[in-house]
C-alpha positions as CSV (number, residue, x, y, z in Angstrom):
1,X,23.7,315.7,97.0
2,X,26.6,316.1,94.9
3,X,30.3,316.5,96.1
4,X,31.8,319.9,95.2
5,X,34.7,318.6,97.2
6,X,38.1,318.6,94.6
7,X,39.0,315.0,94.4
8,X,42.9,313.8,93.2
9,X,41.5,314.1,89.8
10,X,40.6,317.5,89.2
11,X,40.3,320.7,91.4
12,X,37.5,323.5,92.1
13,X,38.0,324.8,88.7
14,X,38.5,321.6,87.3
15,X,41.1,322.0,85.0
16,X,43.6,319.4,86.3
17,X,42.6,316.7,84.0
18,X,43.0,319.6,81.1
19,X,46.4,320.0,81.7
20,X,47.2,316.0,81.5
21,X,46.3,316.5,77.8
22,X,50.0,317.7,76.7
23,X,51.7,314.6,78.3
24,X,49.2,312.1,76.8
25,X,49.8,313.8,73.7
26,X,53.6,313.7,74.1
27,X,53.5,310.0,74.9
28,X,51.2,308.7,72.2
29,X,53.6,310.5,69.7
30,X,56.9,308.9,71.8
31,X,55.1,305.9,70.9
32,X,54.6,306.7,67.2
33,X,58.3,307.3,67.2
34,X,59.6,304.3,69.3
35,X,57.6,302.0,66.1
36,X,58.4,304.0,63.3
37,X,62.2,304.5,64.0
38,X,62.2,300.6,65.3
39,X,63.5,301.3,68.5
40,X,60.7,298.5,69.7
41,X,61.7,296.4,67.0
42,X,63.2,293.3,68.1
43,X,65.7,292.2,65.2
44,X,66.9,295.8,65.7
45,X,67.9,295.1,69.0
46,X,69.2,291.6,68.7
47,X,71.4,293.4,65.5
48,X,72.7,295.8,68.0
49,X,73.6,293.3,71.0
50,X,75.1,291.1,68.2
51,X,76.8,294.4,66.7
52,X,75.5,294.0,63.2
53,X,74.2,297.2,62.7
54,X,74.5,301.1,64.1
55,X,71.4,302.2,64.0
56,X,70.5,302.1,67.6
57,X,74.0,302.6,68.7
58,X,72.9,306.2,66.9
59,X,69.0,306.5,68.3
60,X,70.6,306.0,71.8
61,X,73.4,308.6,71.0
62,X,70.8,310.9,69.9
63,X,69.0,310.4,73.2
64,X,71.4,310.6,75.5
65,X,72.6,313.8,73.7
66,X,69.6,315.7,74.4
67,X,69.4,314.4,77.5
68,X,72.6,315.5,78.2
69,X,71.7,319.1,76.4
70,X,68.7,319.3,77.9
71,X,69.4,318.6,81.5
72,X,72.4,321.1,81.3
73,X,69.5,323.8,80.3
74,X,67.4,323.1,83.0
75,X,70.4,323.3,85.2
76,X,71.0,326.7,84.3
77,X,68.2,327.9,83.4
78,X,66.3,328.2,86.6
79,X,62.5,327.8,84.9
80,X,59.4,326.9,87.1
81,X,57.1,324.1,87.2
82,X,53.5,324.7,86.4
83,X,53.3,324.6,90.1
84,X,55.8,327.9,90.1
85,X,58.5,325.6,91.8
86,X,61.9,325.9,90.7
87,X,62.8,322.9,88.5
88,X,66.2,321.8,90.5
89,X,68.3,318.7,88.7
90,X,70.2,317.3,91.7
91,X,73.9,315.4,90.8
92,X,74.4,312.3,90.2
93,X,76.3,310.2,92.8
94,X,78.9,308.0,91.6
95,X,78.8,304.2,90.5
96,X,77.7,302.7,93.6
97,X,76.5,298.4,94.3
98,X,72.9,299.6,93.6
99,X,73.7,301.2,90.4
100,X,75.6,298.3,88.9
101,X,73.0,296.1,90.3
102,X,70.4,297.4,89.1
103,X,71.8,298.0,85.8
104,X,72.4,294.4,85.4
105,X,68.9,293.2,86.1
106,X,68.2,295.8,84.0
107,X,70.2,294.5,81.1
108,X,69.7,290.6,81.7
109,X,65.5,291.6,81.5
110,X,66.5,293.5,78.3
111,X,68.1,290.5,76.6
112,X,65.4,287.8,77.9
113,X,62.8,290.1,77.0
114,X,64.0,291.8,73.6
115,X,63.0,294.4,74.6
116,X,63.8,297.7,77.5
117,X,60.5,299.0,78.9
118,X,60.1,302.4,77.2
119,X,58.0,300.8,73.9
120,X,56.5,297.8,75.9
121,X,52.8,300.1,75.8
122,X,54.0,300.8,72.2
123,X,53.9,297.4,71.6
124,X,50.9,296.7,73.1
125,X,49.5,299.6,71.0
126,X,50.9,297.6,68.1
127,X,48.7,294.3,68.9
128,X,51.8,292.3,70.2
129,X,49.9,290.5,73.2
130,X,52.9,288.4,74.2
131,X,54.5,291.9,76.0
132,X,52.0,291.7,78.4
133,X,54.1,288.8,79.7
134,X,57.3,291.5,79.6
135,X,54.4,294.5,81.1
136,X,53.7,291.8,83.8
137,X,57.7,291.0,84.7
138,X,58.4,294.7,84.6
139,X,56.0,295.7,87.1
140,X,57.0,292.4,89.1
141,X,60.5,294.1,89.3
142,X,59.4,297.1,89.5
143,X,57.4,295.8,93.2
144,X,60.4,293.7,93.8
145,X,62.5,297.0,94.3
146,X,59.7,298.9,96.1
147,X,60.2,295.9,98.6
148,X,63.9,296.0,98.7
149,X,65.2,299.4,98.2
150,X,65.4,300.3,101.9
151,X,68.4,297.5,101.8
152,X,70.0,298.8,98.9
């Protein structure tokens, strides 16, 4: 017999794997623009850790603009989820030990690596094989602070 019962992966009406479509969508073309603007590129970012050149001083300005215009908007806006929830953006706490912690294990990875880890996929999407080492660090860390958090 075959299982009518909804599984995590789609519903009765099974639709939920048609709404994922957007969001791959949106990420393949985050992709598109993390290569062609040479955000992944890695003598871009040596040039800016080395200050030689402005251009990602001014792709990071631009992204923390809109996130700073855009979070404001969904502050005040008070639209729903697809679920119907209320999208609520809670405030930030202040600097705290985990925060500057984790910012610099952030930003040591970043310079040993060459890279931060929104264009490693990209990267891998662009034949570079040697980010699976950087993909396989990353999701070290990213298990490594799964295990410690509760002490942080």
């Amino acid at each position: 017999m075959i299982s009518t019962t909804p599984t995590p992966t789609t519903t009765a009406s099974g639709t939920h794997l048609l709404r994922q479509w957007p969001f791959l969508i949106a990420g393949l073309l985050f992709g598109v623009l993390l290569i062609k603007s040479e955000a992944a590129s890695w003598y871009r970012i040596q040039e800016m850790f080395r200050f030689q050149s402005v251009h990602m001083y001014g792709l990071m300005g631009s992204a923390v603009l809109t996130g700073l215009i855009t979070t404001t908007l969904l502050r005040r806006s008070g639209l729903h989820a697809l679920n119907g929830e209320t999208i609520h953006v809670p405030a930030k706490e202040g600097p705290t030990r985990r925060y500057v912690l984790g910012g610099l294990i952030f930003g040591l990875g970043w310079g040993l690596a060459g890279v931060c880890p929104g264009p490693i996929f990209a990267l891998l999407g662009s034949h570079l094989l040697p980010m699976l080492i950087v993909l396989t660090a990353a999701l070290v860390g990213t298990w490594a602070y799964g295990a410690a958090q509760h002490r942080l």
